[in-house]
C-alpha positions in Angstrom: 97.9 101.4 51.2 99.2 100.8 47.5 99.9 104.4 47.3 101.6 104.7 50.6 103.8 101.2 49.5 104.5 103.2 46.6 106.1 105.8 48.1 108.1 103.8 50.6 109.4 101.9 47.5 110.7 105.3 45.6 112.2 106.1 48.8 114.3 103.1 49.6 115.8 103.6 45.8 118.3 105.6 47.9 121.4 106.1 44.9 118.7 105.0 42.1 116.4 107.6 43.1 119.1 110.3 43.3 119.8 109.4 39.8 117.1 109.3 38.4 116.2 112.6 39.7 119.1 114.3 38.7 120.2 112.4 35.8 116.9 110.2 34.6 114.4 112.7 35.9 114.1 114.0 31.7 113.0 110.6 30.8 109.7 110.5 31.4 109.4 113.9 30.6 111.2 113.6 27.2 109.7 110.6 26.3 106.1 111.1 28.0 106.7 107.8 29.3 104.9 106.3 32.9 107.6 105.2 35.5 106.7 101.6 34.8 106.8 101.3 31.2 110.0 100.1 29.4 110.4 101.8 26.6 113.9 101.2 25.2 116.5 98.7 25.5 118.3 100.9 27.9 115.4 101.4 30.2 116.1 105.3 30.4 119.0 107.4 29.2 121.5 106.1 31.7 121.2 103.1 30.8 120.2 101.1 33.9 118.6 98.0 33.1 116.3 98.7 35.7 112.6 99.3 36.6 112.2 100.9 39.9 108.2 100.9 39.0 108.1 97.4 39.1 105.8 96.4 42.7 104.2 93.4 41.3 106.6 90.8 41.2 108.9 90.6 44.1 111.3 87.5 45.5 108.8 87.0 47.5 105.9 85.7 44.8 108.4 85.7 41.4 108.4 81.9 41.6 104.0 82.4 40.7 105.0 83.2 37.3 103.6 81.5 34.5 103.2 81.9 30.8 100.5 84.3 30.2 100.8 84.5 25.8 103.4 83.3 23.3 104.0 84.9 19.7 105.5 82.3 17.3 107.5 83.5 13.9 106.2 81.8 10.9 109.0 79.6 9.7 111.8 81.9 7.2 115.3 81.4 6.2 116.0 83.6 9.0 114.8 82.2 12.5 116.8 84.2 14.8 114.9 86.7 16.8 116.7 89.4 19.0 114.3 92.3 19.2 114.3 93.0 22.6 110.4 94.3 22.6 109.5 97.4 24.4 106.4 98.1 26.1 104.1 101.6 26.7 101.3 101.7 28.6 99.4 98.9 27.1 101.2 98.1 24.1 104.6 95.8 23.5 106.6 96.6 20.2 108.8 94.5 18.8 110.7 93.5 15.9 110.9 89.8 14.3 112.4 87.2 12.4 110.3 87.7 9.0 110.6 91.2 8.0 107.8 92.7 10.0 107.4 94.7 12.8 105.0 94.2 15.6 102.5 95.9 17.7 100.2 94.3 20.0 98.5 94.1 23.4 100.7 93.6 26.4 98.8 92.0 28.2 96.8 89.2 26.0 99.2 89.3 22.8 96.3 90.6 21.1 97.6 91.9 17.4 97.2 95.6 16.9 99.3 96.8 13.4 102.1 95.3 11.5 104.6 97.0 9.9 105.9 94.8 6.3 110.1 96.4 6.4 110.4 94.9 2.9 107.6 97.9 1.7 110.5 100.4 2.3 112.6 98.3 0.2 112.0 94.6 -1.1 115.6 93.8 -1.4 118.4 92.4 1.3 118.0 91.2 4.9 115.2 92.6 6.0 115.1 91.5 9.6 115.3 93.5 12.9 117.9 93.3 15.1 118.1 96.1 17.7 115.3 97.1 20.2 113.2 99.4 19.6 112.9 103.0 21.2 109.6 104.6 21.4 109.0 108.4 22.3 106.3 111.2 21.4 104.2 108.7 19.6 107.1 107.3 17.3 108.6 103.9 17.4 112.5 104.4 16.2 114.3 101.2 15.2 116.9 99.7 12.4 117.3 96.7 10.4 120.1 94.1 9.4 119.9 96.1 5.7 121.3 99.7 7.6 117.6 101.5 7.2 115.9 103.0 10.3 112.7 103.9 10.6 110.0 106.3 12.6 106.6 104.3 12.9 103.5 106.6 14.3 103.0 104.7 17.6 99.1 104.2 17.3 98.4 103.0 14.0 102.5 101.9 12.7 102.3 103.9 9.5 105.4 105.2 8.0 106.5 108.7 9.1 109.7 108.1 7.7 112.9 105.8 6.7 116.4 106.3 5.8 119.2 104.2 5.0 121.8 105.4 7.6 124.6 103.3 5.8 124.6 101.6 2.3 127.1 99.7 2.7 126.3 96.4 1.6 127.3 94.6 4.6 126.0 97.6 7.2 123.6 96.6 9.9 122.2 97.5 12.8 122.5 96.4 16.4 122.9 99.5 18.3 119.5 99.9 19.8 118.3 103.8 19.6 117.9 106.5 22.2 116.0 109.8 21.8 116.8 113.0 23.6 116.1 116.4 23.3 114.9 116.1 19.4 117.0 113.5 18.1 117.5 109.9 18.2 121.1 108.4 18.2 122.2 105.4 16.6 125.1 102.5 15.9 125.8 101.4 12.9 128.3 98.2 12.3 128.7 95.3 9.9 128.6 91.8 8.9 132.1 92.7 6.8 134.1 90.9 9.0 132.7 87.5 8.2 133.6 87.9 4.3 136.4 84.8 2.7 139.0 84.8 1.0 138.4 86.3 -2.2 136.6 89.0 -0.6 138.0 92.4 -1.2 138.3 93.2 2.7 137.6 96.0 4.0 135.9 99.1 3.5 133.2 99.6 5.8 133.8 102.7 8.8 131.4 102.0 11.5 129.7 104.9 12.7 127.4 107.2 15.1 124.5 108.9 14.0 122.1 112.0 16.0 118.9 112.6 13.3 115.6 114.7 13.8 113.1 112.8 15.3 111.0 114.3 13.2 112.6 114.1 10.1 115.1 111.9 9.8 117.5 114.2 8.8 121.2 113.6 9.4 122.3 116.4 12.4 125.6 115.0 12.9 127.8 111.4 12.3 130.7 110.6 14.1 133.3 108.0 12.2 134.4 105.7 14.6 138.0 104.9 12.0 139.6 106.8 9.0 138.5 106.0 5.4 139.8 102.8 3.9 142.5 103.0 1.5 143.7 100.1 -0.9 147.4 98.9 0.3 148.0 95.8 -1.7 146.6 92.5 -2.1 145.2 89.6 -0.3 147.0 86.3 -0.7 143.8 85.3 -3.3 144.3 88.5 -5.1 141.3 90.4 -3.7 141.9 94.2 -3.1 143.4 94.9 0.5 142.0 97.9 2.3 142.9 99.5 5.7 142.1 100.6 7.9 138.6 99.3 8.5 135.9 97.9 10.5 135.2 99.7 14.4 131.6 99.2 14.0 129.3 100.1 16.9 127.5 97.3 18.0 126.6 98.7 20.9 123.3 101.3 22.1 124.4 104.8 23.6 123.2 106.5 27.1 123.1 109.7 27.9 123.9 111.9 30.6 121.5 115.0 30.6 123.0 116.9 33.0 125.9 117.0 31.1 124.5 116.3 27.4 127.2 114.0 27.2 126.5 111.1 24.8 128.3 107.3 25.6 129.1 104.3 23.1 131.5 101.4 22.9 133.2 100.7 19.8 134.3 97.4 18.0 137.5 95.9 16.6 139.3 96.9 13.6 138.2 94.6 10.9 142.0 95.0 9.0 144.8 97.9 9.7 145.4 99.3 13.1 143.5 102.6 13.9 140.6 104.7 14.7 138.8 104.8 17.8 138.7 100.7 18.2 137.8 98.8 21.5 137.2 102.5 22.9 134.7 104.3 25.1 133.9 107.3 23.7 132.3 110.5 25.4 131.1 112.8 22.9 128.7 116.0 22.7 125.5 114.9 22.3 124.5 118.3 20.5 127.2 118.3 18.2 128.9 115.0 18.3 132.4 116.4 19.1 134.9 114.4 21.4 135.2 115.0 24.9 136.9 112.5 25.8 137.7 108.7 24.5 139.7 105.8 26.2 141.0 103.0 24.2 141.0 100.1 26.7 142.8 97.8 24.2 146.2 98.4 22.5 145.5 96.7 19.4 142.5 94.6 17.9 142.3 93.8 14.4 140.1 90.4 13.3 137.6 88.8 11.4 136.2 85.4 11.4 138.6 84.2 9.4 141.1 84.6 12.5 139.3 81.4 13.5 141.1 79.6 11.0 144.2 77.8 12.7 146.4 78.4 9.4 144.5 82.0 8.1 147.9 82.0 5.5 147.6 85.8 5.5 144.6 87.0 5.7 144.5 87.5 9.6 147.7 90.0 9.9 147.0 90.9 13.5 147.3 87.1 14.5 151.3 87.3 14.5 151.7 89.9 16.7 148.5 88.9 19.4 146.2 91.1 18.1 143.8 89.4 16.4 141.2 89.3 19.7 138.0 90.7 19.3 137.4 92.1 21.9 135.2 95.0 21.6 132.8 96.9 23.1 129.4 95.5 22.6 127.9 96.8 25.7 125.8 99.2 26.7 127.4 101.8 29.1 125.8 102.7 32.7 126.1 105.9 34.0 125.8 105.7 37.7 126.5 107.9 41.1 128.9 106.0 43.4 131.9 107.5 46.0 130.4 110.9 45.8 130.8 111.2 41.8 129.4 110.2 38.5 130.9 107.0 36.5 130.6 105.5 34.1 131.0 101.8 33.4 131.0 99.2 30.3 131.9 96.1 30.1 134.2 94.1 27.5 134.4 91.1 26.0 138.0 91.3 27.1 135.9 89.8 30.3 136.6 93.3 32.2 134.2 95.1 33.1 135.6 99.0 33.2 134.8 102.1 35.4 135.7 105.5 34.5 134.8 109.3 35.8 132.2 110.7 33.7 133.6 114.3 33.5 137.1 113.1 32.3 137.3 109.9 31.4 139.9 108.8 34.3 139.7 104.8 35.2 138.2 104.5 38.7 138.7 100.9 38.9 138.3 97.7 36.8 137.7 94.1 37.3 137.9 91.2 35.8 135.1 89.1 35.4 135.5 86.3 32.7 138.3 84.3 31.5 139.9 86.0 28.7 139.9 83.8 25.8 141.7 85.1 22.1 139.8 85.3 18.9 136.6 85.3 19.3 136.0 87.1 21.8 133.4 84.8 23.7 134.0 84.5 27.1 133.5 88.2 28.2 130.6 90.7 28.6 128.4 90.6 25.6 126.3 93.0 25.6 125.0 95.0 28.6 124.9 95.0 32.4 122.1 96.6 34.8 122.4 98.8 38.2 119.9 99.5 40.4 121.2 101.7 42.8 123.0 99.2 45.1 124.9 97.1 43.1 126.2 96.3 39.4 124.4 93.2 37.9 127.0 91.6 35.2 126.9 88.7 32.9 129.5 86.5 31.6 129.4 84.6 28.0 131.5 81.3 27.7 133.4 82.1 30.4 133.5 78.2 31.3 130.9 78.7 32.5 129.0 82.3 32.0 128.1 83.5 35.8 126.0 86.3 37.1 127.8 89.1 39.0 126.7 91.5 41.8 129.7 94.1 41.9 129.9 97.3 44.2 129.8 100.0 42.2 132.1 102.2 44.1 135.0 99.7 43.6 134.5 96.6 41.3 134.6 94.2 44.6 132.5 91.4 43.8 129.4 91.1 46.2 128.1 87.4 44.7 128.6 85.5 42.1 126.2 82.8 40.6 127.1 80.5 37.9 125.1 79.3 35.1 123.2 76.3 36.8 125.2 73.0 35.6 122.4 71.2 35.3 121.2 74.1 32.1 122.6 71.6 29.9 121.1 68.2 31.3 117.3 69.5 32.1 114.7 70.6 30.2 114.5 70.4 26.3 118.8 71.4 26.1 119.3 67.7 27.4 118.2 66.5 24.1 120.6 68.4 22.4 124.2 67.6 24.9 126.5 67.8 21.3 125.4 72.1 21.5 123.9 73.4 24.8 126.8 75.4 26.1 126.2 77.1 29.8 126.5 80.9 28.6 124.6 84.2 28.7 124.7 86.5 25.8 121.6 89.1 26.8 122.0 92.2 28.9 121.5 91.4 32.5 117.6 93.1 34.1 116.7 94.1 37.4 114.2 94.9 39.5 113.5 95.9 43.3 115.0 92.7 44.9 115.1 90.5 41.6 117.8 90.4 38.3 116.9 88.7 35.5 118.9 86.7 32.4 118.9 84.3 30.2 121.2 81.8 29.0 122.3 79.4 25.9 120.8 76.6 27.6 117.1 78.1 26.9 116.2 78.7 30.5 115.2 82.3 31.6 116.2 82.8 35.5 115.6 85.5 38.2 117.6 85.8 40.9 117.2 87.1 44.5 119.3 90.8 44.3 120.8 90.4 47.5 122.1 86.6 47.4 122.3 85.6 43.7 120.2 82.5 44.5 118.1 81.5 41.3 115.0 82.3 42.7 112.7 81.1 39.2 113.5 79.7 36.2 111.7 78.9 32.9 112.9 76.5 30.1 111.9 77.8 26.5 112.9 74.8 24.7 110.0 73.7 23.9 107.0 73.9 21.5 104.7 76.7 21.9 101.2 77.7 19.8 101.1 81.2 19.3 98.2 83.8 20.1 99.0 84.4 16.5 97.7 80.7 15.2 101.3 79.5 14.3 103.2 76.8 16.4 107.1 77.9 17.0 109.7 76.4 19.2 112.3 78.4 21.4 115.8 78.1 21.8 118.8 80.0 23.5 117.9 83.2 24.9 118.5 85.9 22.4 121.7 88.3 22.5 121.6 91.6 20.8 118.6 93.3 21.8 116.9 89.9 23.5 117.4 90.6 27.4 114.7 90.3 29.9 112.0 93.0 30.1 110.0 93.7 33.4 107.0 95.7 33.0 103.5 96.5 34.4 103.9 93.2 36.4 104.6 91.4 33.3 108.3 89.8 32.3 108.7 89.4 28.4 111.7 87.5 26.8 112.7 86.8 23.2 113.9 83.1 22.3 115.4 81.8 19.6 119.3 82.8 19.6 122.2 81.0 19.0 122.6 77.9 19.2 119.6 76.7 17.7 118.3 73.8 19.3 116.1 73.7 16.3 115.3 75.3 13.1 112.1 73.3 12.2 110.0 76.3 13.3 110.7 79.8 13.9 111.5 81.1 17.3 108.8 82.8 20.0 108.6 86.2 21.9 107.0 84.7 25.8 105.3 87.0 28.3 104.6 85.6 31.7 103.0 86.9 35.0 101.6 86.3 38.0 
């Protein structure tokens, strides 16, 4: 009977099956991967956000779920966690808070290896921030310092490292993908958040393809022209332009076409480059096959924030000081007979454009746009799972869930943060900074989507309706399988959605804002 439900289930994937026949069907293959395992942020080179393998947990018995195992971080500087783990057969990797990286049992929490980052090098931020990608018995991932790394899956010894930027400021956000021999990459930076008598800017953001085996550089696309000094800042400090564009965000991949697909970020000072752009490049070579630029101009920094920035915010004057790049991951998807491809903005928009040429099928507007910043929008990725478009909204007063048809942007439901996020659970002691917002990448499953929010509770929704089918508040204190006691917080951003695998759900918290930083943060896995 299991296997016969099985089939009926791969069946009824309809569009999703399609795709991942034609476009995901290299996945497993590539990445000698099972159906159900989850084994990048993406979920599979296009990007869906979505585990068709998953039979366990339905709307039917999702509100069963209970905590299975916690993980608490020891207590660092550094408390945020945003690693959003990935899982293979019966192992979950993941990076944390303090420097390490993580293997251990998926199922119990059971340790495995650790990986110490700071034996590559002791010096900088060594944290990760991205999810990881695992494929052929190698773990990819980066850290906040610009290294990457290729850990043997089994035992997490070092095959290799290299420090894909040295920037000082570089990091890394952009969660990898690996196809056909090499593993692409984003690289961005913390630049932007410099003062006054910082000699702003000189960092290019950038797009790596290396050897999976190696390491070695195949190709790097520069997302904006070198930096040149023009003058001075009003403190002095050296003024360089133009700058910034970092990608913040994780490619997909189209392998029918070997076309390769990133959002890009903001300028940082100048005007120019490839900002607030989708690009379409070769994923062989890394040349352009086609870019759209869905904003006219961007140029900020934090200090845009400022109501009187007295120069050092140039775009402000003429409205361009937004922020509102692309920090999404793209979806490539099958809908009015062709392929798109869609990313959303923190603009609020979420965009749809023909895969082949780049052409804007339609767009819609999703959150309230709100200037410097850039907080209200899309953060940083949306799911699909064959039927519909599941989309997240930030501060968007407040952030909502989306279903969208894919064929035409028309909205199908729309669910807001609950407004009691902030009055429930452990956020109600804290009413001066809960805020009703999702930053992770929206999940899904057959009949279920899955997010998070600022208020610390972790929801699933019924696919169909949008009617908050589970929810679980993190704000509280947990004791670790590891021995160490950690408290969680808002549900993490970059990296930190909701993963659904082997009838497990797994969720990162500890994000902005901190409800507390007493304790590091905790990684919770739940099931039936």
């Amino acid at each position: 009977m299991r296997i016969l439900s099985w089939g009926r289930r791969l069946l009824a994937l309809g569009a999703v099956a399609a795709l991942s026949a034609g476009l995901t069907g290299s996945v497993s293959a590539a990445t000698e991967q099972s159906p159900g395992d989850w084994a990048t942020f993406q979920k599979d080179l296009v990007g869906s956000r979505y585990n068709a393998a998953e039979y366990r947990i339905n709307a039917m018995n999702v509100g069963n779920l209970k905590l299975r195992w916690a993980f608490a971080y020891p207590k660092t500087d550094n408390t945020l966690v945003r690693s959003e783990p990935a899982i293979v057969g019966d192992t979950i990797y993941f990076g944390g808070s303090d420097g390490r990286f993580y293997a251990r049992d998926a199922r119990t929490g059971a340790a495995k290896w650790e990986f110490d980052l700071r034996s590559v090098s002791p010096e900088g931020f060594a944290v990760v921030w991205d999810a990881p990608a695992v494929s052929g018995g190698t773990v990819f991932f980066g850290d906040a310092r610009g290294y990457f790394y290729a850990l043997d899956a089994r035992r997490g010894t070092l095959r290799w490292s290299t420090r894909i930027d040295s920037h000082p400021a570089a990091t890394v956000t952009s969660s990898p993908i690996v196809y056909k021999g090499r593993v692409y990459v984003g690289v961005s930076s913390g630049e932007n958040t410099a003062g006054r008598d910082y000699p702003c800017c000189t960092f290019r953001g950038h797009l790596d393809a290396l050897d999976t085996r190696t390491g070695a550089l195949a190709w790097r696309y520069y997302t904006v022209p070198e930096p040149r000094q023009v003058g001075t800042w009003p403190s002095g400090a050296a003024k360089y332009e133009p700058s910034g564009v970092g990608v913040w965000s994780s490619p997909v991949v189209d392998p029918r076409s070997g076309t390769l697909y990133v959002g890009t970020g903001q300028n940082y000072t100048g005007s120019g480059g490839d900002f607030d752009t989708l690009l379409a490049l070769d994923a062989r070579t890394g040349g352009v096959r086609w870019k759209n630029q869905v904003t006219k101009a961007d140029t900020w920094r934090s200090l845009c924030n400022d109501p009187e920035p007295a120069g050092y915010c140039p775009g402000l004057g003429d409205g361009s000081a937004l922020d509102y790049d692309i920090g999404s991951t793209p979806n490539i998807f099958r809908a009015g007979g062709r392929t798109l491809v869609g990313v959303g903005q923190k603009l609020g928009v979420y965009h749809a454009f023909d895969a082949r040429t780049g052409e804007v099928v339609w767009r819609r507007q999703l959150g309230v746009p709100l200037p410097s910043g850039g907080i209200s929008g899309i953060q940083w990725g949306s799911s699909f799972d064959g039927k519909r478009l599941y989309i997240a909204t930030y501060f968007a007063d407040p952030g909502t869930m989306f279903a969208v048809n894919p064929a035409d942007g028309r909205v199908l439901w729309q669910t807001p943060n609950p407004a009691d996020g902030c009055t429930t659970g452990g956020a109600a002691r804290y009413p001066d900074i809960c805020t009703l917002a999702h930053a992770p990448a929206a999940t899904s499953s057959p009949g279920l989507v899955w997010e998070g929010a600022n208020d610390g509770k972790v929801r699933a929704y019924d696919s169909r309706t949008g009617s908050v089918l589970w929810s679980y508040d993190t704000i509280r204190t947990f004791t670790g399988v590891n021995g160490v006691q950690g408290m969680g917080s808002a549900i993490a951003g970059t990296g930190g959605g909701v993963v659904v695998s082997h009838g497990m759900v797994y969720v990162q918290s500890g994000y902005v804002p901190e409800y507390s930083t007493a304790q590091g943060h905790v990684l919770l896995a739940f099931s039936l």
